[in-house]
N, C-alpha and C positions, 0 to 999 in steps of 0.2 A: 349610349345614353349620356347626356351632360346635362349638369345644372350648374347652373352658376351663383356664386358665392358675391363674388363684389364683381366691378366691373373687368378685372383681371384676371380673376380668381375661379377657377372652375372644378369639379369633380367630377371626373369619369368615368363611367363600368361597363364592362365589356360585356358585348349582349350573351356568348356562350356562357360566362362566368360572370352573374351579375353581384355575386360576396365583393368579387375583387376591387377596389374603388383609387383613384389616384389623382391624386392634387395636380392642374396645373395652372403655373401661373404665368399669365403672358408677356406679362410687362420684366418680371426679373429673369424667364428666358427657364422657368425651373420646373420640372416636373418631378416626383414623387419617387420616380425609381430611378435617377439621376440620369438615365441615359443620355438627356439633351445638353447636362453639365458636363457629361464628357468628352461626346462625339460634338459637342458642336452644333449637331442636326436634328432636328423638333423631329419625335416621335409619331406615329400613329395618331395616339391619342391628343397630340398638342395638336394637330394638322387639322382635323376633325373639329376641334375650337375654334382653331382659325378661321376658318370655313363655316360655321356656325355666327361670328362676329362680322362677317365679311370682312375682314383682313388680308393682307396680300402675303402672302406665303414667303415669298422672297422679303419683305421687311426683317425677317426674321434667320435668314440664313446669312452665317457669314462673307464676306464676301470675296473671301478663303476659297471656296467650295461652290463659286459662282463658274459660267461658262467663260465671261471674261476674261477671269485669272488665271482660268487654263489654257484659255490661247493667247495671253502674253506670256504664259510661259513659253510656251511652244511654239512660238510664231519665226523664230532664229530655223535655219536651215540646220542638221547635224551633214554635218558632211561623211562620207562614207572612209574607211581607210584601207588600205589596200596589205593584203597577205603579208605575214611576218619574213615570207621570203623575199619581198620585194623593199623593206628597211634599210633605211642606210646602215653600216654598220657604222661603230667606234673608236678609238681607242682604248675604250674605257670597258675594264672586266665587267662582263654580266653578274646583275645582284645575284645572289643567291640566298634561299631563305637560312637563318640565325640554324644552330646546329639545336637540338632536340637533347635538355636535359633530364635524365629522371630525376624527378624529387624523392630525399629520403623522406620514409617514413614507418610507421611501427610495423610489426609485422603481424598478421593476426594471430598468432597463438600466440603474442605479449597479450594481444588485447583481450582474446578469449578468457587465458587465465586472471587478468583483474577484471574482467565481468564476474565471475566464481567467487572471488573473495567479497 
């Protein structure tokens, strides 16, 4: 269910749960339970408005999260690389990970006993 507030402005409640009500607004991109402030991407209940207003769903996705963007990302070939036995080798000594120090620190029957006190 929506009704609308001003021309941007709507209030939403969910037919299962009609208590529950949530602000949105189309034009600052905000909805109520912030999910579309954080994700980026209009909720349920925003999509439902849009659709309501007849607005084009994609005006409102970034265009981050569009099809384009993902296939200029990926439009580059990866090329494959072949078995670690088949590398050239170096001169140069293989890295090896930094050596593993214990950190000191209290031991728990210090700690135990100034809990007690």
């Amino acid at each position: 269910m929506k009704r609308m507030s001003s021309e941007h402005v709507f209030e939403v409640r969910q037919l299962e749960n009609p208590v529950d009500k949530f602000a949105v607004n189309l034009k600052k991109h905000l909805y109520s339970c912030r999910r579309w402030k954080l994700t980026s991407l209009p909720c349920v209940h925003a999509l439902s408005t849009m659709k309501s207003r007849n607005h084009k769903v994609d005006d409102y996705i970034l265009e981050y999260y569009r099809k384009s963007r993902y296939m200029a990302v990926y439009k580059h070939v990866i090329y494959l690389v072949n078995g670690s036995n088949m590398w050239v080798r170096t001169e140069y000594h293989d890295s090896q990970p930094s050596k593993y120090k214990k950190m000191l620190e209290r031991s728990n029957k210090m700690r135990d006993f100034e809990q007690r006190d």
